[in-house]
N, C-alpha and C positions, 0 to 999 in steps of 0.2 A: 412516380413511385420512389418511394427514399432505399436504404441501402439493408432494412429492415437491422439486424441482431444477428444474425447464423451465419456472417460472416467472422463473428467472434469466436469462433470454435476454432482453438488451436491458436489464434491470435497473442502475441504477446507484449509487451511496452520494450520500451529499447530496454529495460532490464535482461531483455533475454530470456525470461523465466514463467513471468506473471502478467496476468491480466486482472483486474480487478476493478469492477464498476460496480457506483451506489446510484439509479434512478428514482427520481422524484416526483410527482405531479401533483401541481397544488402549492409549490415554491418555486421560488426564483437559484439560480446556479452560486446567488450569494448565500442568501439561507441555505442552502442546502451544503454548501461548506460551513458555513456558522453549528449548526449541528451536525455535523462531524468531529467538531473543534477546532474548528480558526477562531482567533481572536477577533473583537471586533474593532480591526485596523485592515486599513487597504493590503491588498496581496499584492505579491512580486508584480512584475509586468509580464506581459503573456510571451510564453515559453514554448516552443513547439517539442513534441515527444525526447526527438535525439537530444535537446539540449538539458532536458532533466538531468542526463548521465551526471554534469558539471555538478549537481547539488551533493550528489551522493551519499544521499539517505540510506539510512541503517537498515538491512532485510534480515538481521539477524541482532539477537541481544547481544553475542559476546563480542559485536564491534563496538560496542559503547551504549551511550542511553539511547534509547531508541527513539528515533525520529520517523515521521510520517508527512509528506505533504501530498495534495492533489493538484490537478489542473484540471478545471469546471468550466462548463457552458452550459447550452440550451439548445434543444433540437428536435422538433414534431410535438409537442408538448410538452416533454419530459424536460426538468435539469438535472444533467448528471455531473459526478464526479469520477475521476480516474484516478486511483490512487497507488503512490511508488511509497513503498516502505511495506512492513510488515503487517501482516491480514490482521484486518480490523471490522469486525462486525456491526456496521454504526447503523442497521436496520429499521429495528427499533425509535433508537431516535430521532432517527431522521424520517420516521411516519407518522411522529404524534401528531394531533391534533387535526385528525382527517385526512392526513396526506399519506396518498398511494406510494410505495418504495418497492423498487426489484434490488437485487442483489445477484452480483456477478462473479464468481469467483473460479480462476482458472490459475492452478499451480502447477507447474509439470514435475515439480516434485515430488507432488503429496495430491493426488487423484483422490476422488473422483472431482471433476468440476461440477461447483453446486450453483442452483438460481436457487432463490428465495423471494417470496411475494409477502410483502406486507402494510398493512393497514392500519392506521388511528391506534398507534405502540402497539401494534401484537401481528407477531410471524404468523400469517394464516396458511400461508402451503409452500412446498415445494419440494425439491429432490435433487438426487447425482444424475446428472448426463449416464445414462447406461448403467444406473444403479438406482430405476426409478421404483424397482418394488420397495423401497426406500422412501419412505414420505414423509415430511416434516408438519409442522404447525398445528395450530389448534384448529383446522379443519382439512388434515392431511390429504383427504379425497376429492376436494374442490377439483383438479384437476386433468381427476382420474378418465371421463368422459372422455377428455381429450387428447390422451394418449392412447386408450383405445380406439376412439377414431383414426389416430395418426398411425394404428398397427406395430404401436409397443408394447403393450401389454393387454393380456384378454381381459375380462368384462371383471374376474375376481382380482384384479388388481397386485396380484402374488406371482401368475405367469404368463412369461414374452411369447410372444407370438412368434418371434423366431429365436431360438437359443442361444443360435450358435451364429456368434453375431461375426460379419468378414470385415463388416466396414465401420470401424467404431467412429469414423468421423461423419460420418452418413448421418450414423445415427443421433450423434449429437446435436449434429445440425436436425436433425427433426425433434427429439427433444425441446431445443431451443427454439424451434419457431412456433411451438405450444405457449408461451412466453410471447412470442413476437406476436402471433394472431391474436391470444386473448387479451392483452393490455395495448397493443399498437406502439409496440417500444419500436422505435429506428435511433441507428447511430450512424452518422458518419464514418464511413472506413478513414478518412482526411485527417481523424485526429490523432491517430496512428504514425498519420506518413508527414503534414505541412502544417496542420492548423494550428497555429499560438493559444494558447489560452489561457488565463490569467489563472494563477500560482498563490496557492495557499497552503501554508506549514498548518498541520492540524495535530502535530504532535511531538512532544521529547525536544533535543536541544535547539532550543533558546536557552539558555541557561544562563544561571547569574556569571557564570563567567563570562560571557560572551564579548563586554569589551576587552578582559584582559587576556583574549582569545586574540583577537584584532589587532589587538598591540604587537603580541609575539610574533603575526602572520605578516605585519607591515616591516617586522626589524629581522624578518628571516627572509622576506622576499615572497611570501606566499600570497596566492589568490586573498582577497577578501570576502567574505561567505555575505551573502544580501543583506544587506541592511533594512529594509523592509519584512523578509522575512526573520529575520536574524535566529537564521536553524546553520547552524555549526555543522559540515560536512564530516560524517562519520571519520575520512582519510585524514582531514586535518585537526580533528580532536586527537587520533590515533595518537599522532607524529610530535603537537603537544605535548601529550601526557608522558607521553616516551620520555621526553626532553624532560620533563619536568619532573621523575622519578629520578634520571641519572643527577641533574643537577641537586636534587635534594638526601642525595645516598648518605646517609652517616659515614664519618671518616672510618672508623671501625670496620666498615664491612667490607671497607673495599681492597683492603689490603696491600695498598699501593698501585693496586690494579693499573692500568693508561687506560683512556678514553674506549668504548665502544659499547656492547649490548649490555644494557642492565642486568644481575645475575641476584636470583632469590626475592622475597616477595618484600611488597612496596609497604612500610609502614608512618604514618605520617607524627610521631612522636619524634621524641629526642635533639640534641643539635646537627641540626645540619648545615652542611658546607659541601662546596664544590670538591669532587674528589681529583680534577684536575690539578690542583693547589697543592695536594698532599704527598710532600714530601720524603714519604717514607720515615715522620718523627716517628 
């Protein structure tokens, strides 16, 4: 018996935060990063959970351009993806052409946690964890049987059999094995805790800067970001750009200022020089 899915309830990647799977049947864990969007070049070398933290992918926009990658296998049938970066809905795509997809999506900032079931490009069911009078797809009710069976909601599919809920993780986990029974999804609890698995950027920097990204990280002393993937760590684009607004400040604004935080906003006209230089003419 494998480790089913409702161990995923509450579960999160070393982000801390989030949990986020795309399942597959009917592809391989390569294609099913290909329609995600990975490029079609080999991926990093496999990575197990805690060492993602090292890539430091963007969970938010206003650390830079936002960057996504996953780390993909295969397991009871399914190829799934994991993915660290910002919620990304690749449901659809990743079901055209006959191929079965779930979707997993577990925020602890932003509830409810949603599954999503879909089919040959089209969301056909699914709902929130404890927010299932809530039904999504173009056949919102496929599912409904089986949550009354499971004693979450009565036959009208509007109300819970018990209201007044004490144990929301109880529940979710039975939600979610609604999902586990009727598609026969199992995941490894291991890819959480040891398992490697091979590494793919599916989105944001790569960037045309990225060799003169390398250069700066090699003459400052900094990590060098993968070169197979070549996704630019949010920390060290940050530290970058920082550097590369103070170096490029017009003499004018700095006032004579001495070296440290950059002050007012970054405009990329005019001559610029280093305001270290400036001598107070």
């Amino acid at each position: 018996m494998g480790d089913g899915i409702q161990w995923m309830v509450g579960a999160t990647t070393s982000s801390g935060w989030m949990l986020d799977v795309h399942f597959a049947r009917g592809i391989d864990s390569v294609e099913l990063a290909l329609r995600m969007g990975a490029p079609r070049t080999a991926g990093a070398q496999p990575m197990t959970d805690a060492e993602m933290v090292s890539l430091d992918v963007d969970a938010y926009p206003d650390r830079g351009p936002g960057s996504a990658v996953v780390r993909a296998g295969e397991h009871s049938g399914w190829a799934f993806a994991i993915t660290y970066g910002p919620y990304l809905n690749r449901l659809e795509e990743v079901s055209r052409d006959g191929v079965e997809a779930v979707h997993y999506h577990y925020n602890s900032e932003h509830p409810p946690t949603t599954v999503l079931y879909a089919r040959d490009g089209r969301t056909i069911c699914g709902f929130g964890l404890c927010e299932e009078r809530n039904r999504y797809g173009q056949d919102p009710d496929l599912l409904l049987p089986d949550l009354v069976a499971a004693g979450v909601l009565r036959s009208d599919g509007a109300t819970y059999c018990d209201p007044d809920i004490d144990d929301y993780a109880d529940r979710k986990r039975r939600g979610l094995a609604i999902f586990e029974e009727r598609f026969d999804l199992s995941l490894p609890r291991t890819v959480l805790t040891e398992d490697p698995l091979p590494v793919y950027a599916i989105m944001g920097s790569p960037a045309p800067d990225f060799e003169e990204i390398c250069e700066w990280a090699v003459a400052n002393g900094r990590p060098l970001p993968s070169e197979r993937l070549r996704l630019i760590p949010a920390g060290l684009r940050k530290d970058y750009e920082r550097t590369q607004r103070w170096e490029q400040r017009p003499r004018h604004l700095t006032g004579g200022v001495g070296r440290g935080a950059a002050i007012g906003p970054f405009h990329t006209s005019g001559t610029l020089q280093d305001p270290a230089q400036n001598t107070g003419q």
